[in-house]
N, C-alpha and C positions, 0 to 999 in steps of 0.2 A: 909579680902577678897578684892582683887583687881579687883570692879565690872568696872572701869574705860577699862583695860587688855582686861576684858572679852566679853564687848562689842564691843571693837576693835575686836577681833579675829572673835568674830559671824560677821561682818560688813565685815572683809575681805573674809571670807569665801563663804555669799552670793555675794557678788561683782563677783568672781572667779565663783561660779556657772554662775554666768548672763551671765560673758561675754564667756563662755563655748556653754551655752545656744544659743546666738547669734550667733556665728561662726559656729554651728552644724546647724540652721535655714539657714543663710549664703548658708552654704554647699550643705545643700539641695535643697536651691531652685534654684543655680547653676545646680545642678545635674538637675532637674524637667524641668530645662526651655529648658535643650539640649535634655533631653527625650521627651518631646513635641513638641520641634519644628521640623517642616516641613524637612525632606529631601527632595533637589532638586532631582527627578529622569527624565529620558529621555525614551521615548515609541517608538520604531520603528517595523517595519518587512522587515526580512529581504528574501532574496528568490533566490533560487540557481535552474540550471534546465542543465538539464545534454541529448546530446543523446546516444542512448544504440544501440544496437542489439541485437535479442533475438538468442540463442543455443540451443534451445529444440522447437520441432513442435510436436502437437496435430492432429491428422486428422480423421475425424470422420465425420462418415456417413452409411450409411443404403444399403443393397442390396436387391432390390426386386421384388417378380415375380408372376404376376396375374395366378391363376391354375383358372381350372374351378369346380365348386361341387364335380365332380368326382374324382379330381384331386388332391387333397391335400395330399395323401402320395408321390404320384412322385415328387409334386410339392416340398417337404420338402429333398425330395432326391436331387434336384435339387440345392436347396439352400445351401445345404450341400458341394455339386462339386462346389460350387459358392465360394466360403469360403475358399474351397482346393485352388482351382484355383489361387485364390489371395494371398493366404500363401505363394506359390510357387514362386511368383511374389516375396514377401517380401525377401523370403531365396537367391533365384536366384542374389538379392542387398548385400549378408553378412549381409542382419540384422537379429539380433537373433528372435528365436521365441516368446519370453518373451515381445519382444515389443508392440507383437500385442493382443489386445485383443478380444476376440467375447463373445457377447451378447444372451442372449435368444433369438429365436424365436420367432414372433409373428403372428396372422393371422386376418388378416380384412376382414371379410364378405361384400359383396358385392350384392346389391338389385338390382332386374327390378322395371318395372313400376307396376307390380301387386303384390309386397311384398314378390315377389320369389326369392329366394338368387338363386344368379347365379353364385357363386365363391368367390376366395379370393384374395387376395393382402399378400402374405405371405414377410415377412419383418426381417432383422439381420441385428441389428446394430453392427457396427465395430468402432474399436479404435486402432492407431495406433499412437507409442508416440516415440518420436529419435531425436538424439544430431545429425542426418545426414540429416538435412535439402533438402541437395542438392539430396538426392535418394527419398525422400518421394515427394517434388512438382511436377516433372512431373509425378509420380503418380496420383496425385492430377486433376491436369489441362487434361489429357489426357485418362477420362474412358471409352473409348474404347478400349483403350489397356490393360483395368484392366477385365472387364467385358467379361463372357460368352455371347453365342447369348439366346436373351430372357431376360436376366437381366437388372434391370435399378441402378441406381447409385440416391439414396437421398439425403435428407439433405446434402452434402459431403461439408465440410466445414474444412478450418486450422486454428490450435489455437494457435501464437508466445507466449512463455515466455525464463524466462532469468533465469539460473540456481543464478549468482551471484545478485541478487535482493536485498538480505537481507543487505550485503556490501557496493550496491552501494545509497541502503537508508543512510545507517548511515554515509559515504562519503558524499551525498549529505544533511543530517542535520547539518554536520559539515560546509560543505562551506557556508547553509543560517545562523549560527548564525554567521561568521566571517563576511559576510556581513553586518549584524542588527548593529555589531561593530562598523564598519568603514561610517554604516550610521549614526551614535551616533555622533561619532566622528566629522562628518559633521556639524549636528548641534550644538553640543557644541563648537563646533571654531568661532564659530558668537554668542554667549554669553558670551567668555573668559574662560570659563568654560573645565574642563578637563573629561574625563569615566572613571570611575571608575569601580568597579566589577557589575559583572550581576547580579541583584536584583532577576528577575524572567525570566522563557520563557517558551512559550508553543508553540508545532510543530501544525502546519496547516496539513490534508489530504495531501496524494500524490496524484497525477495527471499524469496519463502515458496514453500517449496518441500518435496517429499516429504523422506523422511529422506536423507541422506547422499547427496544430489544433488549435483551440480556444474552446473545449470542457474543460468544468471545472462542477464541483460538488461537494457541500457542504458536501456529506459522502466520495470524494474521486472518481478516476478513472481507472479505468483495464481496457487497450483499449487491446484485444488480435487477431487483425483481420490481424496487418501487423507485418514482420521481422523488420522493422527501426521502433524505440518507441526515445517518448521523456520522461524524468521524470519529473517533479517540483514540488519544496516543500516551505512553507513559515515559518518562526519562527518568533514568536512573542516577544520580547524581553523588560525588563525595566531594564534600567542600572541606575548608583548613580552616580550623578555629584558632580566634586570638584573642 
């Protein structure tokens, strides 16, 4: 038996394992050092802000008319012609009837000095909603022309919004991450450094607000008091440097 042979072959054998062994330790901890280490990334926000004009008007407000004790069915008759009155107005513009809305009735008693009701304040709220801006505001501005004699005109207030809202969000998330980009970009040209793909982003609240406000708020803004709105939005950006 040629134990001289056999101890060769076992001796080559582990040799071959070892350096197996090594090169697979090698490998790995090549691999471990690039899975550990740091990516360079870069943090910006970036912020787009766009002005709009709104295409749909809200107008909403209240007609109302003091009866006295005795008075509260005429007074309710009255309210009623008050209501017509104004429909009339509406049709009289081409706008459909469907625009307009009316509200329950409601009736506010009214005290003297000795705890004796002395009448009401009988009250309809109205809603009125149109893509024709231009026939609902001098409605608006001008309730004497709207109103019966006796009746007064409440809360009367206009609401802008923007049918294409949803569009001009996602338009305007698009131009603040192009921006986060190119502000990336900025700073990695003063470290040699090139941007790479977008790691992560998260959008900031929108902010719509009259023109040249300085109104901002951490849940977001719906300013709806004028037709000229401004939008703006922020995205928060971390890109991979290379």
């Amino acid at each position: 038996m040629d134990t001289n042979g056999s101890a060769r072959g076992w001796l080559l054998a582990a040799l071959v394992l070892a350096l197996g062994a090594v090169s697979a330790a090698a490998t790995f901890g090549v691999f471990f050092h690039h899975a550990r280490a740091p990516q360079q990334t870069v943090r910006v926000v970036g912020s787009a802000t766009q002005a709009f004009e709104a295409d749909i008007v809200k107008w909403r407000f209240t007609v109302s008319r003091p009866v006295s004790d005795a008075g509260l069915r005429a007074g309710y008759a009255d309210l009623r012609a008050d209501v017509e009155h104004f429909r009339s107005l509406v049709a009289a513009r081409g706008l459909p009837d469907t625009a307009l809305i009316v509200q329950p009735p409601t009736a506010q008693a009214l005290w003297g000095r000795e705890g004796v009701r002395t009448g009401y304040t009988l009250q309809q709220p109205v809603f009125l909603i149109s893509e024709r801006l231009a026939d609902i505001e001098p409605l608006a501005l001008d309730p004497a022309a709207v109103l019966r004699d006796g009746a007064a005109l409440e809360f009367s207030q206009l609401e802008y919004f923007y049918s294409g809202i949803a569009r001009l969000k996602q338009e305007l998330l698009s131009t603040a991450t192009r921006d986060a980009r190119e502000r990336a970009a900025q700073i990695a040209e003063n470290t040699n450094s090139r941007v790479g793909k977008i790691i992560s982003a998260r959008s900031g609240v929108f902010q719509i607000t009259e023109p040249y406000s300085t109104e901002v708020s951490g849940f977001g803004v719906h300013n709806t008091s004028t037709r000229k709105k401004e939008i703006t939005v922020t995205v928060h950006a971390d890109f991979a440097l290379h």
